[in-house]
N, C-alpha and C positions, 0 to 999 in steps of 0.2 A: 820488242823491236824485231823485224824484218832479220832473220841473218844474215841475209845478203847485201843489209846497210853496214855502210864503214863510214858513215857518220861520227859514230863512239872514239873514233881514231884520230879524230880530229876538232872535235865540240869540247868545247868547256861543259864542265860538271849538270851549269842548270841548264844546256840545251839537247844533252844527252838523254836525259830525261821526256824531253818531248817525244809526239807519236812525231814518224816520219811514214810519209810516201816516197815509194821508190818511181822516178821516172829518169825516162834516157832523152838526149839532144844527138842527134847526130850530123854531120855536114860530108856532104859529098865534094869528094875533091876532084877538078879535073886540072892535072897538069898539062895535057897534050896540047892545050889551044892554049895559052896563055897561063897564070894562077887564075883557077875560077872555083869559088863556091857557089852551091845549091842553097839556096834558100826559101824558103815559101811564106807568103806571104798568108797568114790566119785570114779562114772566111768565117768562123765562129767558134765562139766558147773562150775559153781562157785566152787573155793572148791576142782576142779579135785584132782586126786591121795593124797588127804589125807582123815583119818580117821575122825571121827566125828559122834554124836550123829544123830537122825533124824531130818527130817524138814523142812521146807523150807515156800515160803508165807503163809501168812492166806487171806482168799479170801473176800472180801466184805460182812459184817454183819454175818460173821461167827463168833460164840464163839472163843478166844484164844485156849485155851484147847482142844475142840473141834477139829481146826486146827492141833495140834498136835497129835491128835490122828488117822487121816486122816493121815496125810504124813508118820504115821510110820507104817500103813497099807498099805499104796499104797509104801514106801520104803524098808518092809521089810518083810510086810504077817504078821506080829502080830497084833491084836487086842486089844486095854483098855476093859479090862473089868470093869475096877473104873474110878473112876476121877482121872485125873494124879495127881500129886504133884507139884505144882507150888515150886518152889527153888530158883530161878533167871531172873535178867532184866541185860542184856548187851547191850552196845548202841556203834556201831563200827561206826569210823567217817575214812572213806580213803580220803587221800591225789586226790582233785582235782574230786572229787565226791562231788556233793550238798547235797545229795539224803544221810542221815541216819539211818543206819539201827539198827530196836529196836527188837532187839532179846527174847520170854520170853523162857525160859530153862525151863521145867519140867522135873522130874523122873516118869516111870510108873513099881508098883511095882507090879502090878496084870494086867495079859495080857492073852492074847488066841494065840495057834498057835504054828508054827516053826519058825525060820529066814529063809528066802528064798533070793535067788538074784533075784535082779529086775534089769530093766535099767539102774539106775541111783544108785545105793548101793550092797555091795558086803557085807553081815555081818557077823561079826566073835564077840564072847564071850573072854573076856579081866578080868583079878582078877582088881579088884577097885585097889587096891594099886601096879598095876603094866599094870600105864598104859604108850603105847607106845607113850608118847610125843611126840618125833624123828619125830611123822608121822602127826601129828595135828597141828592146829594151834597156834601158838605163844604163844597166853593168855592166852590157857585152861588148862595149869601145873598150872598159876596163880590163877585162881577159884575153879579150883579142888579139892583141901582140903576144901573148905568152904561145897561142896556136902557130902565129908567124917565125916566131924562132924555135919552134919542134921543141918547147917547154912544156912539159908537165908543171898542172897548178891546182889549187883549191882555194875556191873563192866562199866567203860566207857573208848576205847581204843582206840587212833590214832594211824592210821596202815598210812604206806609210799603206796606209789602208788604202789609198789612192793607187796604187801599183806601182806610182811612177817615179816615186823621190825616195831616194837612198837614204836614209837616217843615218846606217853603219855602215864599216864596210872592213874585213879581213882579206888580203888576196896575197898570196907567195906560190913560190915554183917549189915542186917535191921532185924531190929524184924517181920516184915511183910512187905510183897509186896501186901497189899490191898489200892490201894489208891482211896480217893471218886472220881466219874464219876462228870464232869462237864453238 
């Protein structure tokens, strides 16, 4: 396993076990104009035609964070100006896939730039409390209030082979997501 997964810190026994990829979500926050998040809407690969925050892998001995500050410049032209806000660990297990994926979710509230469209994201500015569910994934109406009350969470979700219906579901607030490096 990846050492920079903290998956182990939080999985039952048989899903410890499994291989995991490590990938970042990150959401741009703008308080100045109103609560607004970034979103981008998928123009291909995983994920197509729904909305969702930035991200995507983290590369080999690359920081977390880090990663996610890269993919929402290469998906959207904004730059971190801070360290993002670590917020969340979600662990999506699909139906007839080995391979688990360990998602860490940040907010970034201090950023550079426009939202531009790129290849792969289309972005548009959304009020925090009105967001378009309809067009996202499944779980993230689920987690979504925990980012609204400045909660720290870990969600863990069995999606059907179909992507879209929930089987299972784990989701609570942690006081921290720092857990010791083995």
């Amino acid at each position: 396993m990846d050492s920079r997964s903290i998956a182990r810190h939080v999985e039952d026994a048989d899903h410890q076990v499994m291989r995991h990829k490590l990938y970042t979500l990150i959401f741009p926050m703008d308080n100045s104009n109103g609560d607004r998040v970034l979103l981008g809407m998928k123009k291909r690969g995983f994920g197509k035609d729904k909305l969702n925050g930035f991200g995507g892998k983290v590369e080999p001995e690359e920081p977390i964070s880090q990663g996610a500050c890269r993919e929402l410049l290469e998906e959207s032209g904004l730059q971190c100006t801070e360290e993002p806000e670590k917020c969340g660990l979600l662990l999506f297990y699909f139906e007839n896939d080995p391979v688990a994926m360990e998602v860490h979710v940040f907010l970034a509230r201090s950023f550079a730039g426009q939202p531009e469209e790129s290849d792969e994201m289309r972005p548009q500015w959304f009020d925090v409390h009105e967001m378009p569910f309809d067009q996202m994934w499944a779980d993230d109406s689920l987690w979504w209030p925990y980012v609204l009350r400045d909660q720290m969470f870990v969600g863990r979700f069995w999606f059907k082979a179909d992507q879209l219906t929930i089987t299972r579901q784990e989701l609570r607030s942690v006081d921290s997501l720092d857990f010791p490096h083995h």
